[in-house]
C-alpha positions as CSV (number, residue, x, y, z in Angstrom):
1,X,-4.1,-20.0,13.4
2,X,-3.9,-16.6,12.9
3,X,-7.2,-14.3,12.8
4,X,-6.9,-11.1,10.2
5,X,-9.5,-8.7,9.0
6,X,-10.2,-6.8,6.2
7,X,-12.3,-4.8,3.9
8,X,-13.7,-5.2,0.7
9,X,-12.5,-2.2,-1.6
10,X,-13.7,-3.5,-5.0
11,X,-15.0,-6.3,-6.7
12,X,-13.8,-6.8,-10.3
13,X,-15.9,-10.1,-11.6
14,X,-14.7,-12.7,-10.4
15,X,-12.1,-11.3,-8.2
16,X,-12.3,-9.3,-5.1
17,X,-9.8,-6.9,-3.8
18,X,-9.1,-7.0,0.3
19,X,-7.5,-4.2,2.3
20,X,-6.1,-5.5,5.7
21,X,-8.0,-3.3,8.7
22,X,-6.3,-4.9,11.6
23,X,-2.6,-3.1,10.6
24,X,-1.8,-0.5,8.8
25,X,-1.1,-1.1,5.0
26,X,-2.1,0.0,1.9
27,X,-1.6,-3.6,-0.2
28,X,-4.5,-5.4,-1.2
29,X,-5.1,-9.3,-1.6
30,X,-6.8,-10.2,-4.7
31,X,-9.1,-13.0,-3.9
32,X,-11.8,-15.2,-5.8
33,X,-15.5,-13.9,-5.1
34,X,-15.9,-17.7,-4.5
35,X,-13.9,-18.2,-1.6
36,X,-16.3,-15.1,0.2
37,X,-19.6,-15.6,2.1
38,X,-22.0,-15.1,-1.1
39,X,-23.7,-11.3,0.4
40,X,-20.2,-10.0,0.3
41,X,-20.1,-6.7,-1.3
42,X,-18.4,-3.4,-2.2
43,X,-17.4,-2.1,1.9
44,X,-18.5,-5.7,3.5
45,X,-15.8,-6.1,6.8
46,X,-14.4,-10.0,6.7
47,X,-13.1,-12.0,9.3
48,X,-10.3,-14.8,7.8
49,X,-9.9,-17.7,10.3
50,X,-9.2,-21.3,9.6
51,X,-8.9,-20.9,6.0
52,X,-12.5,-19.2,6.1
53,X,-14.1,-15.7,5.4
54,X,-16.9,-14.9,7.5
55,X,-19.2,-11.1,7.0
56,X,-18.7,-9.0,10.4
């Protein structure tokens, strides 16, 4: 499994949107506030491993 971080530039409701901070890019994953560690906020680094996000 591959390990990928990111940061959390917005959160819209339900929804959160993820910039990558391991690679360069500018895209940004969309991804249900339910699938995050409940603290996560606006600027919160994430860790995704094993189909998990974790607060770094």
């Amino acid at each position: 499994m591959e390990t990928f971080y990111y940061e959390v530039v917005s959160i819209d409701g339900d929804y959160a949107n993820l910039k990558r901070t391991d690679i360069e890019s500018d895209d940004l994953k969309l991804v249900a506030r339910a699938l995050l560690p409940p603290e996560t906020d606006t600027g919160t680094g994430l860790k995704y491993e094993f189909l998990q996000y974790s607060i770094i």
